[in-house]
C-alpha positions in Angstrom: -129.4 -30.4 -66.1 -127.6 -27.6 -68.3 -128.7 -25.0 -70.3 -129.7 -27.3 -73.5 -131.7 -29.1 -70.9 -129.5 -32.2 -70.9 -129.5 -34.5 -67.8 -126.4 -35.8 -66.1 -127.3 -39.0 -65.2 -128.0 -42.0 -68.1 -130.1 -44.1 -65.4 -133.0 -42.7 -64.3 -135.9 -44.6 -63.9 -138.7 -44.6 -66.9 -141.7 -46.6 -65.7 -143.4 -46.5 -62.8 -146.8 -47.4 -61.0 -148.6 -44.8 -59.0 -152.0 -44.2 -58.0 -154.7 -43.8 -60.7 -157.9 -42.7 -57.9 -158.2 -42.1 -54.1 -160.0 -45.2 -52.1 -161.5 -46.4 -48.7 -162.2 -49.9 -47.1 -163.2 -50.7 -44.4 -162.2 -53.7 -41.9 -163.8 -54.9 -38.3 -161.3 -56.7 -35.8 -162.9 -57.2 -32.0 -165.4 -54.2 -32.4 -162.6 -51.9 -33.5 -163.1 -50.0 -36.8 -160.3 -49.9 -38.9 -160.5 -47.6 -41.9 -157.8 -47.6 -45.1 -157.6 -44.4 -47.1 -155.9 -43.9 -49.9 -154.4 -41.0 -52.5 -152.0 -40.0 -54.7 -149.2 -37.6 -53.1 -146.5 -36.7 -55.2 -144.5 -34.3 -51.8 -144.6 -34.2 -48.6 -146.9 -31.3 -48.6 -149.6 -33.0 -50.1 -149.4 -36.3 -47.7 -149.8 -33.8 -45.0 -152.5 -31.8 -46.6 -154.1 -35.5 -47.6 -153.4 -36.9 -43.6 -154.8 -33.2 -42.6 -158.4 -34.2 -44.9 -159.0 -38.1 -43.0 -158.2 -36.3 -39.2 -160.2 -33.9 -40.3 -163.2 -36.2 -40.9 -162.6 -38.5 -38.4 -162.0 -35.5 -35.7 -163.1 -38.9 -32.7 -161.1 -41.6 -34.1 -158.9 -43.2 -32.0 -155.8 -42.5 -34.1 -155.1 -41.9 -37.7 -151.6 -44.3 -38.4 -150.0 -43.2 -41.9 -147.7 -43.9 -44.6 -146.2 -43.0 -47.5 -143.7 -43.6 -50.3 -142.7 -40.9 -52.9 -140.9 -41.0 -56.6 -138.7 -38.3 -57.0 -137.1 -38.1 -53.8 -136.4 -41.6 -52.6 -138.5 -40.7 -49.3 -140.5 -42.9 -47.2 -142.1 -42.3 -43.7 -144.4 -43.6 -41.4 -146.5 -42.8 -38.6 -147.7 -45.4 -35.2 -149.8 -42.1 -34.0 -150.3 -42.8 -30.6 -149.8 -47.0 -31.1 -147.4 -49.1 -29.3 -144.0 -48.2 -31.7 -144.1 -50.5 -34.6 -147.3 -52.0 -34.0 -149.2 -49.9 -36.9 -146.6 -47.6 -39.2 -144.6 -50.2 -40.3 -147.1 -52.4 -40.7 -148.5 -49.8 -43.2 -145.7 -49.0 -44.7 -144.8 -52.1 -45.5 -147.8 -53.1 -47.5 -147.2 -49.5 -49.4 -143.6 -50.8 -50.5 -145.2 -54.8 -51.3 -147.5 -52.7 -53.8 -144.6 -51.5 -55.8 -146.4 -48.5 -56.5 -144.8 -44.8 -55.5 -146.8 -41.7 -54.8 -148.7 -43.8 -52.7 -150.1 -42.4 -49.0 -152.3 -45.0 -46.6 -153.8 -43.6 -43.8 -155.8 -46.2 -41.7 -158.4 -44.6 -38.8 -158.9 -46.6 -36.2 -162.0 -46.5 -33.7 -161.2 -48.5 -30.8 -164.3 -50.7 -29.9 -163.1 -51.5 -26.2 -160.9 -55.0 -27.1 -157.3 -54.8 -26.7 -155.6 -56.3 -29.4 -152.1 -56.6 -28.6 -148.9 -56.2 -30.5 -149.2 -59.2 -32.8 -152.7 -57.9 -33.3 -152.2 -54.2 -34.4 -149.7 -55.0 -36.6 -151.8 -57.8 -38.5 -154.9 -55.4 -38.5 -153.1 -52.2 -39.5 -151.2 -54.4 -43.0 -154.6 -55.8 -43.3 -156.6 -52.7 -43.5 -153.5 -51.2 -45.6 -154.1 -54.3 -47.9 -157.4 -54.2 -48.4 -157.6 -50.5 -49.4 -154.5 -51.0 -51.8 -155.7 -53.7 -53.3 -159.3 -51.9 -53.8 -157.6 -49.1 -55.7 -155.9 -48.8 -58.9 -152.9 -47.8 -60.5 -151.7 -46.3 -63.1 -148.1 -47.4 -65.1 -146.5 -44.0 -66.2 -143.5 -43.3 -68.4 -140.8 -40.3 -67.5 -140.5 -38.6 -70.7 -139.1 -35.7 -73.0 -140.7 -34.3 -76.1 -138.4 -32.6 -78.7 -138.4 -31.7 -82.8 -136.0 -32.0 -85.0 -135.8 -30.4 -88.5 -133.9 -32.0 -91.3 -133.3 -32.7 -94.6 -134.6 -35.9 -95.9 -131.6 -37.8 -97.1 -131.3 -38.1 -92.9 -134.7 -39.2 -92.0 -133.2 -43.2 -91.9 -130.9 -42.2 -89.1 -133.1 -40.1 -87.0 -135.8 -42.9 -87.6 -133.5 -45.0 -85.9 -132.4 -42.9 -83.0 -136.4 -42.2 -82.6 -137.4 -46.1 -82.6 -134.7 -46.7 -80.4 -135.5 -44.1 -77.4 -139.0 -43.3 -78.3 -142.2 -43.9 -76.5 -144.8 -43.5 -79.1 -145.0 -42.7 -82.9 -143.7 -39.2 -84.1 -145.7 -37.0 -85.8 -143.8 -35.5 -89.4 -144.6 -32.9 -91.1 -142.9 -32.5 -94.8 -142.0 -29.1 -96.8 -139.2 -27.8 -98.2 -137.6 -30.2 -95.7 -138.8 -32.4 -92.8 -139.9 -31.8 -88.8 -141.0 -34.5 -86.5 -141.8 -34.7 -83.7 -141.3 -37.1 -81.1 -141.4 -38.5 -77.1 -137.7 -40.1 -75.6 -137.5 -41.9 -72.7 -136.5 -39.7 -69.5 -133.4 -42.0 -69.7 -132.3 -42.0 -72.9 -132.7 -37.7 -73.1 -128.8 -37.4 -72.4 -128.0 -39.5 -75.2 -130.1 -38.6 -77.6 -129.3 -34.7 -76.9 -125.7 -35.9 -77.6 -126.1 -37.7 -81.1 -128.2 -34.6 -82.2 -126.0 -31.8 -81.3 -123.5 -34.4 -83.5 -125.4 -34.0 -86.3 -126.3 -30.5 -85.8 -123.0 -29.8 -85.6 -121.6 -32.0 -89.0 -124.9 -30.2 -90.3 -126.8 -33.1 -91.2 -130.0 -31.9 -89.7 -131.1 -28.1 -89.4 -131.8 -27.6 -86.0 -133.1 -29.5 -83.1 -135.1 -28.4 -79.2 -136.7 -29.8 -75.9 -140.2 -28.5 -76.5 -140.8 -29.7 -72.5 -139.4 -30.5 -68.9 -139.9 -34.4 -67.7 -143.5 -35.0 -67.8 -145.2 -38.4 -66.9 -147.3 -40.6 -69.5 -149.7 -43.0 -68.5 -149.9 -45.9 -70.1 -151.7 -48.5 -68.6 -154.2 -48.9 -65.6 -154.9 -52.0 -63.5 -157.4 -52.4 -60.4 -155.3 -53.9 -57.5 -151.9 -53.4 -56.8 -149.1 -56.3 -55.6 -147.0 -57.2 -52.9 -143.8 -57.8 -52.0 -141.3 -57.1 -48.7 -139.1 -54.9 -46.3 -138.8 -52.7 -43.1 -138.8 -49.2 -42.2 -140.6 -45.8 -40.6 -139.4 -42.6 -39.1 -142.3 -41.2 -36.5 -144.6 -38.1 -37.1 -146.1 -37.8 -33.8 -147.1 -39.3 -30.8 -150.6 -40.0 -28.9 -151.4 -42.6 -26.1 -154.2 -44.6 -26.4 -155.9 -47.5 -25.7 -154.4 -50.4 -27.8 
């Protein structure tokens, strides 16, 4: 970014699903307890402080298997906990990814109820109980956005109207005197764009002055109860515990 607050980069992603409330449920496979837990994390510090909260409640479980997949950082990770390798982080993880949701963290508990369940059998129950919490919860569609004003004369207004419908994410708000100020919300990845044609027409002097009011916020726009699936592979360990399986 550089001093005016311009980005580098055109594509950055504007929507995405995340969250919109924690959630628990509950699944029974062979007298073993598995239970899903579910929260936003937007860092790695707050999927540790969240994975800190369920051990700390569940201080006898058997082991508390994890996932999570963040925004902003491209970051992923996953956790067996003590479980054969495989059998329950990737599991989880997986069903995190098939939600297409981000700033997502599962953690499933697991109270072992004297059954063995084998390989096959941990991995099913651990994406189950993932599932099942996921699709309990709900999320939240939110839009990456900037919020600027612009003052201007009015013989411009037609061409900033366009720029604005264009880029924008809601309906500007104008305000009219001696000449006219609007404000208005562009789309994260339109900001380096719009920055440019502005400073153009600063610059010709065919509109007074222009400013970010704001960093990159996030919008929401829309929230749904349940959250979908789709497919893929992958997990780096936290820790390790042997237990029964």
């Amino acid at each position: 970014m550089d001093e005016k607050g311009q980005f580098d980069e055109i594509d950055v992603l504007d929507e995405f699903w995340e969250p919109a409330e924690s959630a628990t449920a509950e699944l029974k496979i062979k007298r073993s307890l598995f239970i899903g837990h579910l929260a936003l994390c937007n860092n790695g510090d707050e999927a540790r402080a969240f994975l800190g909260q369920v051990e700390a409640g569940h201080k006898n479980a058997t082991h508390n298997c994890w996932a999570y997949r963040l925004l902003d950082s491209d970051t992923e990770h996953c956790s067996d906990d003590g479980e054969p390798a495989g059998t329950a982080g990737k599991p989880i993880l997986r069903a995190v990814r098939q939600s297409g949701v981000v700033n997502l963290m599962v953690v499933v508990t697991r109270y072992f109820g004297g059954v063995k369940l084998g390989v096959r059998g941990l991995i099913e129950a651990y994406g189950q109980a993932a599932g099942d919490v996921i699709a309990k919860s709900k999320r939240v569609l939110r839009t990456r956005s900037r919020r600027l004003v612009i003052n201007l004369p009015y013989n411009i207004i037609g061409e900033v109207v366009n720029i604005l419908e264009a880029y924008g994410t809601d309906v500007p708000t104008w305000e009219y005197g001696a000449g006219a100020e609007v404000s208005a919300v562009i789309r994260l990845s339109a900001a380096q764009r719009v920055a440019a044609s502005l400073d153009e027409f600063q610059a010709r002097g065919l509109i007074f002055s222009w400013k970010w009011l704001e960093d990159a916020t996030r919008m929401g726009i829309k929230t749904e109860k349940g959250m979908n699936i789709d497919e893929t592979d992958c997990c780096r360990p936290y820790r390790n515990r042997r237990e029964e399986h």
